[in-house]
Each structure stands twice: as structure tokens, then as C-alpha cells.
C-alpha positions in Angstrom: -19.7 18.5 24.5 -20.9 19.7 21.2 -21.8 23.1 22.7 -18.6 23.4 24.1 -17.2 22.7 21.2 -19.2 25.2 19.0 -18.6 28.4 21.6 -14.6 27.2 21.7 -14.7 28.0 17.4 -17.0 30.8 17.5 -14.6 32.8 20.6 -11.5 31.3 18.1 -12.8 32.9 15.1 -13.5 36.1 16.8 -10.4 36.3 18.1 -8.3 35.9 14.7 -10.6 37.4 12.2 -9.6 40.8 11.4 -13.2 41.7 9.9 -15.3 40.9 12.7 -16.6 44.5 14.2 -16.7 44.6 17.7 -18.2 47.5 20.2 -15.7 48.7 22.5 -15.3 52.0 24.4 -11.9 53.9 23.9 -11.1 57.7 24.3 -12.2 60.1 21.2 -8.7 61.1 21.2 -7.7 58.0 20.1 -9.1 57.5 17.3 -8.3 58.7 13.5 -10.0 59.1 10.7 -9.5 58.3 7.1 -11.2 59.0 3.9 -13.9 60.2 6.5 -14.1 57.2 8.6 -12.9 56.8 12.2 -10.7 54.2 13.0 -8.6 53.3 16.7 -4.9 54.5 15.5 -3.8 50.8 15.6 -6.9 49.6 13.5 -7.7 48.9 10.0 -11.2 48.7 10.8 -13.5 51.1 10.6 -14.7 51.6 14.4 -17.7 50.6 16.2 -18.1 51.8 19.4 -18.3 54.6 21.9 -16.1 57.3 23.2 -14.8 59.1 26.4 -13.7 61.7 27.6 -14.8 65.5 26.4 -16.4 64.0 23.1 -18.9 61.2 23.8 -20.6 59.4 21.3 -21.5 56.4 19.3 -19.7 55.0 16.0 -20.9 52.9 13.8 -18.6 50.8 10.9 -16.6 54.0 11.3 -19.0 56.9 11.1 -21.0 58.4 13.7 -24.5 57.0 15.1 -26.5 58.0 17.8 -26.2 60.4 20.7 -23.3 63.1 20.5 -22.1 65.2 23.5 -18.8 67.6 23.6 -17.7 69.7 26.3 -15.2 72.5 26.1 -12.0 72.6 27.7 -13.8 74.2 30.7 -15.7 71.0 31.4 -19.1 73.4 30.0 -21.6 71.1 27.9 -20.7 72.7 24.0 -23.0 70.3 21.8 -25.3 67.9 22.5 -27.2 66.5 19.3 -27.9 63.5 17.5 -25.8 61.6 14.7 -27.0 58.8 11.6 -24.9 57.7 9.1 -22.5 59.7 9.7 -24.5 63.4 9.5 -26.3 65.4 12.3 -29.8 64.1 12.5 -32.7 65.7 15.1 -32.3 68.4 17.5 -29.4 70.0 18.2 -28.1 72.5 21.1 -24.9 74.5 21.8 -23.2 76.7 24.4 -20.6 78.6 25.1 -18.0 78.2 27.3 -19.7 80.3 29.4 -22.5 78.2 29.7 -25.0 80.2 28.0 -27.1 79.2 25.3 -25.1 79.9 21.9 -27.8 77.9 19.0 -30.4 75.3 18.8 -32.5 74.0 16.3 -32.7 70.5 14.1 -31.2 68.7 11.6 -31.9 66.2 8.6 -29.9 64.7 6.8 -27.0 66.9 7.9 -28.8 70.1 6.9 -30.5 72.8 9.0 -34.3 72.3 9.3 -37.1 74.6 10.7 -36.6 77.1 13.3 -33.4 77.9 14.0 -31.9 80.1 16.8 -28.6 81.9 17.7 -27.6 84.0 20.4 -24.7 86.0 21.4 -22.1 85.4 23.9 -23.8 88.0 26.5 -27.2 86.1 26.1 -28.3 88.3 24.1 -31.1 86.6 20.7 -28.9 87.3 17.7 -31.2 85.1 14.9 -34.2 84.1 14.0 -35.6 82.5 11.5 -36.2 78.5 9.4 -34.6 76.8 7.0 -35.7 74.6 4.6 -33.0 71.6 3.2 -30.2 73.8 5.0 -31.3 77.4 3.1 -33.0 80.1 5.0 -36.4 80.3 4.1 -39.1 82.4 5.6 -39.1 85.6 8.1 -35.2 86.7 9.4 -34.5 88.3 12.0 -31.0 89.8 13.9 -30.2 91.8 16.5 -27.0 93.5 17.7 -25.6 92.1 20.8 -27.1 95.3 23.1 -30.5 94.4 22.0 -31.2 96.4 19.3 -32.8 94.7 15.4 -29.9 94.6 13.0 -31.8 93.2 10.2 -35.3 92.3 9.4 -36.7 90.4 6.2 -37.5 87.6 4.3 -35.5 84.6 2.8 -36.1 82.2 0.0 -33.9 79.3 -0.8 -31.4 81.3 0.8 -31.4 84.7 -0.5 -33.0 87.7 0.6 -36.1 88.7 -1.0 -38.5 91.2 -1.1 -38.1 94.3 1.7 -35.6 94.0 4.3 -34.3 96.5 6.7 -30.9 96.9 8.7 -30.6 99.2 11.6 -27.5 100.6 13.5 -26.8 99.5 17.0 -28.0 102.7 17.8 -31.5 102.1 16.4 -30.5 104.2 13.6 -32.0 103.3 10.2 -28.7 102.4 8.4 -30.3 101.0 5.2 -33.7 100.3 3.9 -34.8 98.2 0.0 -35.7 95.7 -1.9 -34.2 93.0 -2.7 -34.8 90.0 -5.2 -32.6 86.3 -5.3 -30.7 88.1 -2.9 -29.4 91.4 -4.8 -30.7 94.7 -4.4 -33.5 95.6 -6.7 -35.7 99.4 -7.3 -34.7 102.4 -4.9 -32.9 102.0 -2.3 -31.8 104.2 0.8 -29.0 104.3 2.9 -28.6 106.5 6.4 -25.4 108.0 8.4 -25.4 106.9 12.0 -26.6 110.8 12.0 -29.5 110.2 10.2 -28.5 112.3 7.2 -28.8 110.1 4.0 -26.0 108.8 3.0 -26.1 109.9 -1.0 -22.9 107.9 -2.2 -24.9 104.3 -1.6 -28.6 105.9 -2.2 -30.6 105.2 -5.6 -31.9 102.8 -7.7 -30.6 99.3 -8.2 -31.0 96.4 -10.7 -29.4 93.0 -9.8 -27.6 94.7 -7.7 -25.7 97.7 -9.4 -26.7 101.0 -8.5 -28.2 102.1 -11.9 -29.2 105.6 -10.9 
């Protein structure tokens, strides 16, 4: 009788305390969010739960936690990564609505870490490179979306530095230098799609105005 008694309160108090959390599953769509927490639209609680629909996931005391999926309108995966404490945590991948690749790489903390990847719409690479704490850091590469580089160099705490290179999608040399925190530094030359040099942009640079 005692234990009957003791699960009758404990259902009682759940039912009428508005600060208990409980898990349930509702539709993304439903839900709201406020001063960055989700809440359901007739809630003052900060939700706990998961979702349906075209954005799964997993919320927890209003922010997300754990496994994340959206899908676009098509019904094509978009994202599938990982949430905690309300930022993107591990690996991470997206695609287009076309279901090609589009990006993948990992997360900490809500900030991009080591190797990252992009590619264009065609399925075509269009970067390459790492970041460190959510900054570039390291050897970068692009390409244009037929194939061709676009720029090669080097990145430090997210700024270009040292010699990098950017070609035409032609495979033209467009523009060759040095650069240092990310401005152009020393000589510095700049091509037509011709080839001819292109004299207006050409010369010598400190922190990034042409000085000569």
C-alpha cells in the first residue's frame, strides 16, 4: 500500500510541476526559440527532447545535444553532424540537394578543426586545407569548378602568409606574391587572361599598398 501510495505522489507531482523536464518527441517546426533556447510554442520550458520531420535531432534543457540530421526540401540528406551544449561538436558532413558531397570535416567547440573539405555543386574539389580553433592554418588549396587550381598557399591564424598563387580558370597565371598577416608584401605580379602583365596592379607592396 505504501508503494502505491508513493508512485500515486510522484505521477501527481509530475503532472502539476511546471519545472519538471520531460523527453518527448514533437516536430522541429514546432518549436521556438528564445534568447537562444528552444522551447515547444506552448512551453515555458526550455525543451528536452527530440525532433521529426526534415530536422532530427536531440535537445537538451533547450539547446541542442547529440546526433543532428536535416534534409532539404527534396527529401536529400543536407547535414548530418553532431551537437553539445548547444555547438557543433565531432564530424560533420553536407550535401547538396543534388546529393553530392558539398563539405566535411570536424568541429570543437563550435569551431572548424583539422582538415577541412569543400566541393562544388558539379562534384568538383573546391578546398583544401585545416584549421586550427576555427582559423585556417596550414597549406590552402582551391580550384575553380572545371578543375583547374584557383589559389595555392599558406595560412596562419587565418591570414595568408608567405607565397601564394591564384590562377585563371583557364590555367592562366592571374597573380603571383607574397603575402604577410594576410596583406601583400615585396613585388608582386599580376597577369591578363592573355598572359601580358597586367602593369596597373604590378609592383611592390608593403602592408598591402602598392608602394612602387
Amino acid at each position: 500500500m505504501k508503494k502505491l501510495t508513493l508512485i500515486l505522489s510522484l505521477i501527481f507531482i509530475v503532472t502539476l510541476s511546471p519545472n519538471v523536464v520531460m523527453s518527448k518527441t514533437v516536430k522541429y517546426e514546432d518549436l521556438v526559440t528564445r534568447k537562444g533556447l528552444y522551447y515547444r510554442k506552448s512551453s515555458d520550458v526550455p525543451f528536452t527532447g527530440k525532433t521529426t520531420g526534415k530536422t532530427q535531432g536531440t535537445f537538451k534543457n533547450g539547446k541542442k545535444d547529440g546526433p543532428y540530421v536535416r534534409y532539404h526540401k527534396n527529401g536529400q540528406l543536407f547535414l548530418k553532424t553532431n551537437y553539445k551544449d548547444g555547438k557543433r561538436d565531432g564530424p560533420y558532413i553536407r550535401y547538396y540537394d543534388n546529393g553530392r558531397l558539398s563539405s566535411k570535416g570536424k568541429q570543437k567547440d563550435g569551431k572548424h578543426e583539422g582538415p577541412h573539405v569543400t566541393y562544388h555543386r558539379n562534384g568538383q574539389l573546391q578546398t583544401k586545407g585545416t584549421y586550427k580553433d576555427g582559423k585556417e592554418e596550414g597549406p590552402y588549396v582551391s580550384y575553380h569548378d572545371n578543375g583547374q587550381l584557383w589559389f595555392k598557399g599558406t595560412y596562419k591564424d587565418g591570414k595568408e602568409e608567405g607565397l601564394g598563387v591564384t590562377y585563371y580558370n583557364n590555367g592562366q597565371l592571374w597573380f603571383k606574391g607574397t603575402y604577410k598577416d594576410g596583406k601583400q608584401e615585396g613585388p608582386w605580379v599580376w597577369y591578363k587572361k592573355d598572359g601580358t602583365v597586367w602593369e596597373k596592379y604590378t609592383g611592390t607592396f608593403k602592408n598591402g599598398v602598392k608602394v612602387k
